[in-house]
BAKOL-716537 format. One record per residue (C-alpha): residue in one letter; y, z, x. Coordinates in steps of 0.2 Angstrom, whole numbers, always signed. Each point is the difference from the previous one (the first is absolute). Layout:
BEGIN
atom type = A, yy = Y, zz = Z, xx = X
...
end
This chain:
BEGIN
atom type = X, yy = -50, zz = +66, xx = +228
atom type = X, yy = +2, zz = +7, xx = +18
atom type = X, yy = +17, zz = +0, xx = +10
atom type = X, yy = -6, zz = -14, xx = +10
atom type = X, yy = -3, zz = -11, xx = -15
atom type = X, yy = +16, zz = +3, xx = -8
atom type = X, yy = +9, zz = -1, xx = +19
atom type = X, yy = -9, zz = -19, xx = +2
atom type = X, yy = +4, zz = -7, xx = -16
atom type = X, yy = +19, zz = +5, xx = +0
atom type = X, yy = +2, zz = -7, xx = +18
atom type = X, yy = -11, zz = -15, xx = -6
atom type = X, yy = +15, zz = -3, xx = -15
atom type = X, yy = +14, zz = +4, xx = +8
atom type = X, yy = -7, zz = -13, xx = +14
atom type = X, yy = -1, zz = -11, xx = -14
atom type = X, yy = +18, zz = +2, xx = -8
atom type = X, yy = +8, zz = -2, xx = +17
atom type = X, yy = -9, zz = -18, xx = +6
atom type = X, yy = +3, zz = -4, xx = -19
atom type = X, yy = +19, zz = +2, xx = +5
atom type = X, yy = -2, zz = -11, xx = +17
atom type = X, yy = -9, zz = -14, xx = -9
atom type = X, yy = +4, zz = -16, xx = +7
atom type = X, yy = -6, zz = -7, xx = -18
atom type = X, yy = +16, zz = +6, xx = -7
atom type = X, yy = +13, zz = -14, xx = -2
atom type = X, yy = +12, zz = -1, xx = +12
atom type = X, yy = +19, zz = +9, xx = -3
atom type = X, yy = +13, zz = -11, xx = +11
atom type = X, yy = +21, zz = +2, xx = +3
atom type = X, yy = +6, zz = -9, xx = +12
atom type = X, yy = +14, zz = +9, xx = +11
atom type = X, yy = +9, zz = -1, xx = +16
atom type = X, yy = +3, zz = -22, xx = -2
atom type = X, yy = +12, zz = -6, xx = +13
atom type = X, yy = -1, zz = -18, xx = +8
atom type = X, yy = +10, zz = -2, xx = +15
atom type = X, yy = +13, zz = -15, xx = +0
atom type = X, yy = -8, zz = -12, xx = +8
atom type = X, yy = +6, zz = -10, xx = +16
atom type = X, yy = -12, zz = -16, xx = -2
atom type = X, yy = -9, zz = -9, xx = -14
atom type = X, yy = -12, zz = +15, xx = +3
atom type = X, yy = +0, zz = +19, xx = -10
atom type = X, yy = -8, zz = +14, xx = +0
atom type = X, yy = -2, zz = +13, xx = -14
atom type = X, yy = -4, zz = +18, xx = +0
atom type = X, yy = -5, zz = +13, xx = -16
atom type = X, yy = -8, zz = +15, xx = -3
atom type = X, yy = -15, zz = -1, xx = -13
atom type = X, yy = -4, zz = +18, xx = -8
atom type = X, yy = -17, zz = +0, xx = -11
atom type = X, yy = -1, zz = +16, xx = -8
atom type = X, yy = -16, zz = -5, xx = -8
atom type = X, yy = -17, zz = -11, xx = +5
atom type = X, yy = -3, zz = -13, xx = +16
atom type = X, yy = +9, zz = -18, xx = -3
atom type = X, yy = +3, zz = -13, xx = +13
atom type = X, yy = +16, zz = -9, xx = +2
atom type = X, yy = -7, zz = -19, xx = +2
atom type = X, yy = +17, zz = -10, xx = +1
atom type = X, yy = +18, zz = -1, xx = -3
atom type = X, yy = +9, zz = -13, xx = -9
atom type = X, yy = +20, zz = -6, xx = +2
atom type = X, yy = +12, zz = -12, xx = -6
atom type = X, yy = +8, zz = +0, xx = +19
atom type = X, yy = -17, zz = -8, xx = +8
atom type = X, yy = -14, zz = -7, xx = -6
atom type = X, yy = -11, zz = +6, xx = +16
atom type = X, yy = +1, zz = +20, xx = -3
atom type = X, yy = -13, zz = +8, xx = +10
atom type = X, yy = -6, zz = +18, xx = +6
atom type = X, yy = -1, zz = +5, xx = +17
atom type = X, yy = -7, zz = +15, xx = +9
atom type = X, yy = +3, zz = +4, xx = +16
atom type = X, yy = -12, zz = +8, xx = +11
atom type = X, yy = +2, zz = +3, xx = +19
atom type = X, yy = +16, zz = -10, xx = +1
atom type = X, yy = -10, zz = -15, xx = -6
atom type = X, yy = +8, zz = -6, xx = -20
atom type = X, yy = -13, zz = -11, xx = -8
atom type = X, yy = -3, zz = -5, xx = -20
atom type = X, yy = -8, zz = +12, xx = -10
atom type = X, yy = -10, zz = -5, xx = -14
atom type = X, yy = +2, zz = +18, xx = -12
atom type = X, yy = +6, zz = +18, xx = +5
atom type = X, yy = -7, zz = +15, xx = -8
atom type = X, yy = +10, zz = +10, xx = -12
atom type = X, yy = -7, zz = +17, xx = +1
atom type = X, yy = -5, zz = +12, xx = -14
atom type = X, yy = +14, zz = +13, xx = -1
atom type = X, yy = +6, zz = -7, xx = +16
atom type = X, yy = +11, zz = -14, xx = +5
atom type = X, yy = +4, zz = -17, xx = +11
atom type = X, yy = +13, zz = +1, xx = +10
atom type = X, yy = +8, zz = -19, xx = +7
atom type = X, yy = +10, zz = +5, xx = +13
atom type = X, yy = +10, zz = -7, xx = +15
atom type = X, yy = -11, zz = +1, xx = +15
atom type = X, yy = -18, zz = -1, xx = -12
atom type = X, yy = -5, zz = -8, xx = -14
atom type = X, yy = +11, zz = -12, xx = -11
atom type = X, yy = +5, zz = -13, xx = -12
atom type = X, yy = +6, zz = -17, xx = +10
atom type = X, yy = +10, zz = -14, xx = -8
atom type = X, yy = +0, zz = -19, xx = +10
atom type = X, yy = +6, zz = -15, xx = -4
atom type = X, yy = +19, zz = +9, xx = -10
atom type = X, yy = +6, zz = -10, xx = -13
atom type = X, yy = +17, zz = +10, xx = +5
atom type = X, yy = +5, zz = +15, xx = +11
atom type = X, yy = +3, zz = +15, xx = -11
atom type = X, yy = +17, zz = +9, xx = +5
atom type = X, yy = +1, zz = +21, xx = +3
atom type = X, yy = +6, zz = +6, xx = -18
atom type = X, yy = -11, zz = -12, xx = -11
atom type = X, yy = -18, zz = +4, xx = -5
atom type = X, yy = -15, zz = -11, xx = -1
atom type = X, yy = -13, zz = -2, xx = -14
atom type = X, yy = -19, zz = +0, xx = +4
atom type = X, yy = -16, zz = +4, xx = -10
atom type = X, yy = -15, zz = +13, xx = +10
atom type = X, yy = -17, zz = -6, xx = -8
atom type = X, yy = -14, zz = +13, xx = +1
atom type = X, yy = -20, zz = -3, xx = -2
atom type = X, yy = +2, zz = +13, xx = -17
atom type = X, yy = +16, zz = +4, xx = -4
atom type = X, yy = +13, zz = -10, xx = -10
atom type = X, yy = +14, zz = -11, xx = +13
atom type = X, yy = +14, zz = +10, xx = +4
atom type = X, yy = +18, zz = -9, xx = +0
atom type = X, yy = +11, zz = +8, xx = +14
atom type = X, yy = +18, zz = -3, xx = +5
atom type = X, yy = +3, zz = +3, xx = +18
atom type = X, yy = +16, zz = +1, xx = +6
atom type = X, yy = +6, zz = -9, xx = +16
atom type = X, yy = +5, zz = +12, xx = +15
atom type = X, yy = +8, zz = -2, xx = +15
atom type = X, yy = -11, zz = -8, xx = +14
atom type = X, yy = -4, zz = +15, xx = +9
atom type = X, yy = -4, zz = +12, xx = -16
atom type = X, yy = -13, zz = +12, xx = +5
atom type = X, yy = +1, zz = +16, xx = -11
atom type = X, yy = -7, zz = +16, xx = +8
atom type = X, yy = -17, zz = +6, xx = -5
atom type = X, yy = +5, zz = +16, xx = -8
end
């Protein structure tokens, strides 16, 4: 076996191995960090999370909550908010809900959560299993820094 030959086949399994690692087949790996929901002013919220996957591609499809029965997701692109149907949890990556871009939104309260007390919802995911999160109720002008 010539240099080349040997060269070709180790770059061809080490090519291998590495896409093996990125494989979006993989199941997804989620933890959830950064909730905070700001005390709302009206019988309207918003909620804001970090979602870390440290393993394949999922989609979060919808949120669940005992304070509303209409808990949506928005995105906002261009200054515009609008309904999203799914957002993209990617692979060793992660989706950020942030004030300013994309985010859970709560209408029609069935009360007004108050700073210092936390609010239960459910993230549902196209693969993984529901997550069950307690955010806690900030101030109405919490934004944390972006480290």
């Amino acid at each position: 076996m010539n240099h080349r030959t040997v060269l070709v086949g180790a770059l061809a399994l080490t090519t291998g191995l590495a896409l093996t690692g990125c494989s979006s087949d993989s199941k997804p790996d989620l933890k959830v960090t950064g909730a905070f929901m700001p005390q709302p002013v009206g019988d309207m919220a918003a909620g804001f999370l970090i979602v870390k996957n440290d393993g394949g591609t999922d989609r979060l499809t919808s949120v669940s909550s005992s304070l509303s029965d209409h808990v949506t997701i928005h995105e906002t692109k261009n200054q515009v908010m609008r309904m999203a149907s799914s957002f993209e949890v990617p692979a060793g990556g992660e989706l950020d809900l942030e004030r300013g871009g994309s985010h859970i939104m709560f209408t029609d309260l069935k009360q007004r959560p108050k700073q210092g007390e936390t609010v239960s919802l459910e993230l549902h995911f196209e693969t993984a299993d529901p997550i069950k999160v307690d955010v806690p109720v900030k101030e109405t002008t919490y934004n944390p820094k972006k480290q």
